[in-house]
LOBAVO-194839 format. One record per atom (N, C-alpha, C): x, y, z. Coordinates in Angstrom, 2 decimals, decimal comma, m for minus. Example, Ala and Ser with C-alpha at 12.3 -4.5 7.8 and 13.67 -1.06 7.14 Angstrom:
u = 13,19; v = m5,69; w = 7,80
u = 12,30; v = m4,50; w = 7,80
u = 13,20; v = m3,30; w = 7,80
u = 12,85; v = m2,25; w = 7,08
u = 13,67; v = m1,06; w = 7,14
u = 12,90; v = 0,03; w = 7,87
% end
This chain:
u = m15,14; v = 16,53; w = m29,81
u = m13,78; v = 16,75; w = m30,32
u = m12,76; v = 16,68; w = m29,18
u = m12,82; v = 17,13; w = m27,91
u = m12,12; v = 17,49; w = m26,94
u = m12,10; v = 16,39; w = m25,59
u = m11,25; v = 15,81; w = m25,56
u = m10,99; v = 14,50; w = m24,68
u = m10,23; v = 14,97; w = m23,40
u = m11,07; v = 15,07; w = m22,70
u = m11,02; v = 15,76; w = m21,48
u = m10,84; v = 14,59; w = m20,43
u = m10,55; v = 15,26; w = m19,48
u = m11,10; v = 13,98; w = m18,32
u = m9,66; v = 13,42; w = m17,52
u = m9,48; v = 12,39; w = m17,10
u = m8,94; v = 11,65; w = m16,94
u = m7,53; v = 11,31; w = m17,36
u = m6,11; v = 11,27; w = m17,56
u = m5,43; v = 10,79; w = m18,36
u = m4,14; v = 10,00; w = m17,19
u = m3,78; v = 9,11; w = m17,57
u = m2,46; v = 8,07; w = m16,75
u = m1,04; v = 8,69; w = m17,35
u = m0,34; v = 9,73; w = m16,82
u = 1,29; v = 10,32; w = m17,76
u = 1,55; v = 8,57; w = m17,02
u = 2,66; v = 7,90; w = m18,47
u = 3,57; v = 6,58; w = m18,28
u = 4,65; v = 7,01; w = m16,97
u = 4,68; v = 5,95; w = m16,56
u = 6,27; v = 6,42; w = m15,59
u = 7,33; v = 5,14; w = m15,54
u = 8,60; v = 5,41; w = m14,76
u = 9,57; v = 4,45; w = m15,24
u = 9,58; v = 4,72; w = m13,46
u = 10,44; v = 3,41; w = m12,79
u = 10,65; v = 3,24; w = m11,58
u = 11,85; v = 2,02; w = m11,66
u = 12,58; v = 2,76; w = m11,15
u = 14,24; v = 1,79; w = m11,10
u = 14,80; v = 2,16; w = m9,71
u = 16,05; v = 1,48; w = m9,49
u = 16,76; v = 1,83; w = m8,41
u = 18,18; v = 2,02; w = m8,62
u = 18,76; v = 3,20; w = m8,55
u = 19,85; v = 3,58; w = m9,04
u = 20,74; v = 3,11; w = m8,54
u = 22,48; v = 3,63; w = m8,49
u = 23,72; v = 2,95; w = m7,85
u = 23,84; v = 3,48; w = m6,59
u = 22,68; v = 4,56; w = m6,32
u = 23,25; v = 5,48; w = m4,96
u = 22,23; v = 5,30; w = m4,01
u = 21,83; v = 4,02; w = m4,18
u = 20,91; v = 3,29; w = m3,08
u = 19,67; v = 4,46; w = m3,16
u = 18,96; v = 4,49; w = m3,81
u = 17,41; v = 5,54; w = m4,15
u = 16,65; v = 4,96; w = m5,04
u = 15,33; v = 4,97; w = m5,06
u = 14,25; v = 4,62; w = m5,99
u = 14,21; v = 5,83; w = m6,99
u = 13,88; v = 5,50; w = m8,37
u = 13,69; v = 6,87; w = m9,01
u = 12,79; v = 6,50; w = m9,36
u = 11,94; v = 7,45; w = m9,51
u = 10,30; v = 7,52; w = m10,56
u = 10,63; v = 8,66; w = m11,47
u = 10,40; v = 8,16; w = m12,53
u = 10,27; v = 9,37; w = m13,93
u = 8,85; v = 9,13; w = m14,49
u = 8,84; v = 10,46; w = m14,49
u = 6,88; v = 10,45; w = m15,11
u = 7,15; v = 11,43; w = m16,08
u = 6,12; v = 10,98; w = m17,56
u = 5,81; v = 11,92; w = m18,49
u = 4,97; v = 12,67; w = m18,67
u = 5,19; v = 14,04; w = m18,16
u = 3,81; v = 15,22; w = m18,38
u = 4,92; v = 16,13; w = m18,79
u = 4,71; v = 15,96; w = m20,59
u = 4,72; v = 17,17; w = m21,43
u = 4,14; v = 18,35; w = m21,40
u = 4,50; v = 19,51; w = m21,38
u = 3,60; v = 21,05; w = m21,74
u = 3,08; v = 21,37; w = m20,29
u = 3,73; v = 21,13; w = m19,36
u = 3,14; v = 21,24; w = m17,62
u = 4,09; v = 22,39; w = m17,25
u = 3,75; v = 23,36; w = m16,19
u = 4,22; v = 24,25; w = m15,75
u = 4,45; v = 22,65; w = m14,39
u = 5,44; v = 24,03; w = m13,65
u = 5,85; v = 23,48; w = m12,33
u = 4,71; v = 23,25; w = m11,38
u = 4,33; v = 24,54; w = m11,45
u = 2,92; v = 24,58; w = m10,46
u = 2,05; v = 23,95; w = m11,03
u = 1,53; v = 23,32; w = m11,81
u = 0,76; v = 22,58; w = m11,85
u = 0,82; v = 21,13; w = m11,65
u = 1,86; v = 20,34; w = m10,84
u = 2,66; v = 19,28; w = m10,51
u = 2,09; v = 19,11; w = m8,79
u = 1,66; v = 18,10; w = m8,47
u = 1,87; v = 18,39; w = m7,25
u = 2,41; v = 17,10; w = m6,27
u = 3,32; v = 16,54; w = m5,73
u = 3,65; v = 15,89; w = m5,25
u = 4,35; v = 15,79; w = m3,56
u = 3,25; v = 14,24; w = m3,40
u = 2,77; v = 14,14; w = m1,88
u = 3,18; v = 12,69; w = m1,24
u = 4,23; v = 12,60; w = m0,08
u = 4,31; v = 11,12; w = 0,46
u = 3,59; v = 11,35; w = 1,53
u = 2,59; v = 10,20; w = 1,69
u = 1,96; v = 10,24; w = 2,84
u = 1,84; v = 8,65; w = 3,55
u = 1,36; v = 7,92; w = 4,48
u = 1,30; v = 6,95; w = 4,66
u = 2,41; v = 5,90; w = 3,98
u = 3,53; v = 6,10; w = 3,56
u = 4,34; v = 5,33; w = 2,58
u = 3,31; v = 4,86; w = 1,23
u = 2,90; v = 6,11; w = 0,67
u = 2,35; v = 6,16; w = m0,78
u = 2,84; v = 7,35; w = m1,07
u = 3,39; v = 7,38; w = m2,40
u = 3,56; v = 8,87; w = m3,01
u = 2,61; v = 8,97; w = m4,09
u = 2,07; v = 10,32; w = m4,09
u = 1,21; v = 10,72; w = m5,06
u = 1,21; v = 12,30; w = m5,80
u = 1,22; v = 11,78; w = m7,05
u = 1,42; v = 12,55; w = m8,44
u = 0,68; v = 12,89; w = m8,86
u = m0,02; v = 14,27; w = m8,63
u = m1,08; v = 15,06; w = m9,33
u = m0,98; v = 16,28; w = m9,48
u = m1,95; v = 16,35; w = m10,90
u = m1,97; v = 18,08; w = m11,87
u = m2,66; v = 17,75; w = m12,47
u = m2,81; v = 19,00; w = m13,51
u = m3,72; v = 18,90; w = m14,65
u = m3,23; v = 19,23; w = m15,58
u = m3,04; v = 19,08; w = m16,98
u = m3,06; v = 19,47; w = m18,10
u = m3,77; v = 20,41; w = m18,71
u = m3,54; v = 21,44; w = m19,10
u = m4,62; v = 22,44; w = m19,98
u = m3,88; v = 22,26; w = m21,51
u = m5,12; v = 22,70; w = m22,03
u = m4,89; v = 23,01; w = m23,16
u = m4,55; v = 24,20; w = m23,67
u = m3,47; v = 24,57; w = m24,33
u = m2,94; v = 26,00; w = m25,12
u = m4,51; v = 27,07; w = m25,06
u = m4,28; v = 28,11; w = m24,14
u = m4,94; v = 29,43; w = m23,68
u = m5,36; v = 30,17; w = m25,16
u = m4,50; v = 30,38; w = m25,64
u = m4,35; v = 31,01; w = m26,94
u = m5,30; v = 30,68; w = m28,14
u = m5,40; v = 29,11; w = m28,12
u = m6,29; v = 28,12; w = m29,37
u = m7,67; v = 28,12; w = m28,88
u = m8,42; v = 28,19; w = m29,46
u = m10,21; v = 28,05; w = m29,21
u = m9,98; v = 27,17; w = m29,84
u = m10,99; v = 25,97; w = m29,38
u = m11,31; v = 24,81; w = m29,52
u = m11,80; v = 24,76; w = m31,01
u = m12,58; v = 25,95; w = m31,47
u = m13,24; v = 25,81; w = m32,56
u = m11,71; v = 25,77; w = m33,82
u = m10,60; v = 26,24; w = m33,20
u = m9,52; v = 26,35; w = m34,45
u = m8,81; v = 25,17; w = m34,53
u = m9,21; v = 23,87; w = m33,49
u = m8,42; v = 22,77; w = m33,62
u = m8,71; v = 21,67; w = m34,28
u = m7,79; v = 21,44; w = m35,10
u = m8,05; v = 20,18; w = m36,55
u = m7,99; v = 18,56; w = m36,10
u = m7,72; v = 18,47; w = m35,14
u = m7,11; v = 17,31; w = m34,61
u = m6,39; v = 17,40; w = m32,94
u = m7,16; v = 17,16; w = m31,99
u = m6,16; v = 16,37; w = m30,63
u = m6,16; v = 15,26; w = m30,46
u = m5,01; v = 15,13; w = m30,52
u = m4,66; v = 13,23; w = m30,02
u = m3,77; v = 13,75; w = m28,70
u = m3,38; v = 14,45; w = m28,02
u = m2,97; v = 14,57; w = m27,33
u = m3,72; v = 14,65; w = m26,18
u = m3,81; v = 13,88; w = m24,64
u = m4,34; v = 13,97; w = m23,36
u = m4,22; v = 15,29; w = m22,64
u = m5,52; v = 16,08; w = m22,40
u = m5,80; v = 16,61; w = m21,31
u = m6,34; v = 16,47; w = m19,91
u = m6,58; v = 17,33; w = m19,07
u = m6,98; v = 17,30; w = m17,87
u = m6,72; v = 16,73; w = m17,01
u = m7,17; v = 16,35; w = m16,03
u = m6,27; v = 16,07; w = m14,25
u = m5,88; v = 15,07; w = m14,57
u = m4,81; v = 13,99; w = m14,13
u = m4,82; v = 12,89; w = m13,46
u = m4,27; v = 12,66; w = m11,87
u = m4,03; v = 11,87; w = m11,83
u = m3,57; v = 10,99; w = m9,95
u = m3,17; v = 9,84; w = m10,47
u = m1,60; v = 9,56; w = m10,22
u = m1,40; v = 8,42; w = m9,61
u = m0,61; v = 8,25; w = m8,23
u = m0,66; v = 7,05; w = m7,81
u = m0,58; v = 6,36; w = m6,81
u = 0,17; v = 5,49; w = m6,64
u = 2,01; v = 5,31; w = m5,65
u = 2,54; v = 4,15; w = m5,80
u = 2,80; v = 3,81; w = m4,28
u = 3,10; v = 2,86; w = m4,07
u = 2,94; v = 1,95; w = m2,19
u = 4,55; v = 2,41; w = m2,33
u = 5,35; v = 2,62; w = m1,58
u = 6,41; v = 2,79; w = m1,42
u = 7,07; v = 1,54; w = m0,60
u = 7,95; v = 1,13; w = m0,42
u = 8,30; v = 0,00; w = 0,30
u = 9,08; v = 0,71; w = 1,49
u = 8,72; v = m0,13; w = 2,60
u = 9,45; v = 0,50; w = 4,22
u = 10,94; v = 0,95; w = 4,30
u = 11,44; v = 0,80; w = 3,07
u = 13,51; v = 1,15; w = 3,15
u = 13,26; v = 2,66; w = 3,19
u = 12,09; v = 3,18; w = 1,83
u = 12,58; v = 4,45; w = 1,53
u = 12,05; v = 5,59; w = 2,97
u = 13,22; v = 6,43; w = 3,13
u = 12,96; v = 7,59; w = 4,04
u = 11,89; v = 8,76; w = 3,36
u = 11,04; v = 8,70; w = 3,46
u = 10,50; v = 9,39; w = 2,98
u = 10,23; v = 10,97; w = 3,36
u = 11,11; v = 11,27; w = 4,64
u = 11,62; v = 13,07; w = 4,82
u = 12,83; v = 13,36; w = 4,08
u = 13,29; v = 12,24; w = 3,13
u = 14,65; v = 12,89; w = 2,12
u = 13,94; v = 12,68; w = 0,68
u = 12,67; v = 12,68; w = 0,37
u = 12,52; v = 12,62; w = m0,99
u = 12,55; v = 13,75; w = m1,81
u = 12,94; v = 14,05; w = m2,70
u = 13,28; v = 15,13; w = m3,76
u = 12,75; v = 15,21; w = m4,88
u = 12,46; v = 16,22; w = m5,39
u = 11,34; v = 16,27; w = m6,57
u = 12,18; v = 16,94; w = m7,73
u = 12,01; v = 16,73; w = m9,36
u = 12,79; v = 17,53; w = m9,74
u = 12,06; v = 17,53; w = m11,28
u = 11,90; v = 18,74; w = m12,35
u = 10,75; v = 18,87; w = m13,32
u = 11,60; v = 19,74; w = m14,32
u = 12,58; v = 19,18; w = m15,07
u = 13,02; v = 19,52; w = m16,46
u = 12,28; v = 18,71; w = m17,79
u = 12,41; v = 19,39; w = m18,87
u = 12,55; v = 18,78; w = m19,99
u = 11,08; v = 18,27; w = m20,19
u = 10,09; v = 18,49; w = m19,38
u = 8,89; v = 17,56; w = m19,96
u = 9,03; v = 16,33; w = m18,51
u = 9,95; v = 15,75; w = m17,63
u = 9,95; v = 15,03; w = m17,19
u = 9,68; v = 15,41; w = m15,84
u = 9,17; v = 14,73; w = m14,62
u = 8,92; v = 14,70; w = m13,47
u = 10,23; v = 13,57; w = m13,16
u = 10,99; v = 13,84; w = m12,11
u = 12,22; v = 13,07; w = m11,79
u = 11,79; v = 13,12; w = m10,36
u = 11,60; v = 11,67; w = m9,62
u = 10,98; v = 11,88; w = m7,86
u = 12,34; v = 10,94; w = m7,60
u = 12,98; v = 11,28; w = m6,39
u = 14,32; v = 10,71; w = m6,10
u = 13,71; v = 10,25; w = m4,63
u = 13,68; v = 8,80; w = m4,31
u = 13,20; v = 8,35; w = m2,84
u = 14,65; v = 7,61; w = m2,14
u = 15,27; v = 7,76; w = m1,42
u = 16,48; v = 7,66; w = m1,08
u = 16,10; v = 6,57; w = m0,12
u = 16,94; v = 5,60; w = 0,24
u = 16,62; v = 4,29; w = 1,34
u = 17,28; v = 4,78; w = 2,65
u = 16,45; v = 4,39; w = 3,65
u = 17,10; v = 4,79; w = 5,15
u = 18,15; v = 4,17; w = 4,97
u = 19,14; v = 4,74; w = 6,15
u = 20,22; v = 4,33; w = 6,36
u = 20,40; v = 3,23; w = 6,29
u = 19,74; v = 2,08; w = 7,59
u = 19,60; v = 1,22; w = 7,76
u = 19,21; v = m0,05; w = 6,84
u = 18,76; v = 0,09; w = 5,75
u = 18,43; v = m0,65; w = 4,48
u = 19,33; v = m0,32; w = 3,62
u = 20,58; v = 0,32; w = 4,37
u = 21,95; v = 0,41; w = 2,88
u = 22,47; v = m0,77; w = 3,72
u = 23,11; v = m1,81; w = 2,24
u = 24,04; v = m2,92; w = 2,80
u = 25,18; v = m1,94; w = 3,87
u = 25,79; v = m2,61; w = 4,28
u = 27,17; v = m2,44; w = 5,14
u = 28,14; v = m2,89; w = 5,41
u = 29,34; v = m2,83; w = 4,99
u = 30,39; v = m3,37; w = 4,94
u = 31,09; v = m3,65; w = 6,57
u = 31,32; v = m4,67; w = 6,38
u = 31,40; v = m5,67; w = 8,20
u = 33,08; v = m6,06; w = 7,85
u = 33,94; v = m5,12; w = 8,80
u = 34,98; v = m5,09; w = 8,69
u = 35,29; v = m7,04; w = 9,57
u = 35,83; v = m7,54; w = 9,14
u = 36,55; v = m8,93; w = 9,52
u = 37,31; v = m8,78; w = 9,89
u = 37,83; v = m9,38; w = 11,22
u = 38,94; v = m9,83; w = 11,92
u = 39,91; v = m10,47; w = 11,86
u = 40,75; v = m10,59; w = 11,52
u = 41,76; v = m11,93; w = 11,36
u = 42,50; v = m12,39; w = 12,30
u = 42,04; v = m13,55; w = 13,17
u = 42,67; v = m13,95; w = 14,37
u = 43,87; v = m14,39; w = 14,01
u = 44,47; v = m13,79; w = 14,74
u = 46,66; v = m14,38; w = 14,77
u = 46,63; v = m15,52; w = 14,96
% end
């Protein structure tokens, strides 16, 4: 009955107007602490576990379609993002990871000269 194991939360990865990568990941019914997020080697990695409601014995459940237990994922980060300004943030059901681009990989506006 109980589908344990393994599960992939979906995630979204864009790049906003304020020069940053965002990752949004879906882990519904997660405490904070059970989140754990790690840049290392220019990879960030997203892991916890899911439990199932403390309260319910397995024997009272009619139906899970819903994913439990650990997962890990894993994304390569590309050399722009600074990865000592990344920010983590866990409302609503959502994991929000904010990877901000070094300085140096923000365009720059090159003031022009106008010779007399």
């Amino acid at each position: 009955l109980l589908s344990s194991g393994s599960w992939l939360p979906p995630v979204d990865i864009y790049q906003n107007g304020q020069h940053e990568l965002v990752l949004k990941a879906e882990l519904p019914d997660m405490n904070r602490d059970d989140i754990d997020v790690t840049v290392e080697n220019g990879t960030l990695t997203i892991k916890g576990e899911k439990k199932l409601a403390g309260e319910v014995k397995e024997e009272q459940y009619h139906r899970i379609e819903r994913r439990y237990g650990s997962f890990s994922r894993s994304f390569s980060l590309p050399p722009t993002v600074d990865a000592s300004k990344v920010a983590a943030d866990y409302r609503n059901g959502v994991l929000t990871v904010k990877l901000p681009m070094r300085d140096e990989a923000k365009p720059r506006q090159i003031k022009v000269d106008v010779a007399a």
